[in-house]
N, C-alpha and C positions, 0 to 999 in steps of 0.2 A: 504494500500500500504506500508504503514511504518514498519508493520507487516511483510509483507514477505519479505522486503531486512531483518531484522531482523535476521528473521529466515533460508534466504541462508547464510547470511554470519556467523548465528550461525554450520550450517550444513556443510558449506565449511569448518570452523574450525577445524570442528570434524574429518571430514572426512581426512584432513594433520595429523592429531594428529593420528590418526589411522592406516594409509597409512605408516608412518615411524615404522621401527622395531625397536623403543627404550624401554628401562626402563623410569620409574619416575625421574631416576638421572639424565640422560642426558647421559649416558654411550651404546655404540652402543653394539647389540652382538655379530658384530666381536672382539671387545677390551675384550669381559669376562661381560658386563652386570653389571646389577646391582643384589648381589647375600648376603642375608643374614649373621650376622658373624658364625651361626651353616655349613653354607655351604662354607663358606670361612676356617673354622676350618678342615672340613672333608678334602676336597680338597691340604689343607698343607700335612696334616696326609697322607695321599698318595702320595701327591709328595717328601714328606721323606721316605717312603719306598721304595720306586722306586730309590731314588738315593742314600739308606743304600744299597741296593741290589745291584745297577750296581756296585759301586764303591769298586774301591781296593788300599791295602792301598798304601799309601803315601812313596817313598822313600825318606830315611832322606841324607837332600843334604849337609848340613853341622853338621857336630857331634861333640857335645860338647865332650870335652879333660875333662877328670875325674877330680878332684880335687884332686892333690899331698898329701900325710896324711903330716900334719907339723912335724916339727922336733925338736926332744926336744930343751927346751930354745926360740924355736918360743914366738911370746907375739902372745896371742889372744884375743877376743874381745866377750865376752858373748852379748847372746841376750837383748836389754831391754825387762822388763818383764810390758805386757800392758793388763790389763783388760778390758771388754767390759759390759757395766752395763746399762741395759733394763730401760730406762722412760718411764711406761705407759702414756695412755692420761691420762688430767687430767682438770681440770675446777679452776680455780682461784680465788679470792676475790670476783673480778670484772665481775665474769659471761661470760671471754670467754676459750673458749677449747684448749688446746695446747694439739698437737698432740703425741706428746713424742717423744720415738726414741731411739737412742744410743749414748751413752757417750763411750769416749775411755778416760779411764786414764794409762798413765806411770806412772807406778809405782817405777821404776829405769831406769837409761838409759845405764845398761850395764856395764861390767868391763873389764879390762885388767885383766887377767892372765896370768900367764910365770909358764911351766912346770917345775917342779925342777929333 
């Protein structure tokens, strides 16, 4: 006897579980499902084409005002001049890995000039 409620209430289970049109995630497939990232990639990839294609461009609503040429005697202000220098990873004394990155150094921080 123990046996068969056992096994309705294993069969009832199954039976709700199958009965709902879900995924594994819990996501219904009216919302889009649950859908792989190779199918979630494709799916972008087409809905960028679709809206490169409909779309036109953009009118410019405010326009930048050109930049006046200065005028001799003006002082101006040179760029600083800033490198950018690659730290590979790298492992330490002590056995842990630092991942590296980018270093910015200024190298100057620029000049005034006055045209003669």
């Amino acid at each position: 006897m123990k046996t068969l409620r056992v096994s309705c209430v294993a069969l009832l289970s199954l039976t709700a579980c199958v009965s709902e049109p879900r995924y594994s995630c819990g996501v219904p497939l009216s919302a889009g499902g649950c859908r792989t990232v190779s199918r979630v990639f494709e799916d972008s990839l087409k809905m960028q084409s679709a809206k490169t294609a409909a779309s036109e461009p953009l009118p410019v609503t405010n326009p930048v005002a050109p930049m006046a040429a200065p005028n001799p005697g003006d002082a101006l202000l040179t760029r600083p001049r800033v490198v950018r220098v690659l730290v590979l990873p790298w492992e330490d004394d002590g056995g842990d890995l630092n991942a590296g990155g980018y270093l910015y150094l200024r190298l100057d921080r620029g000049a005034w000039t006055v045209a003669h």
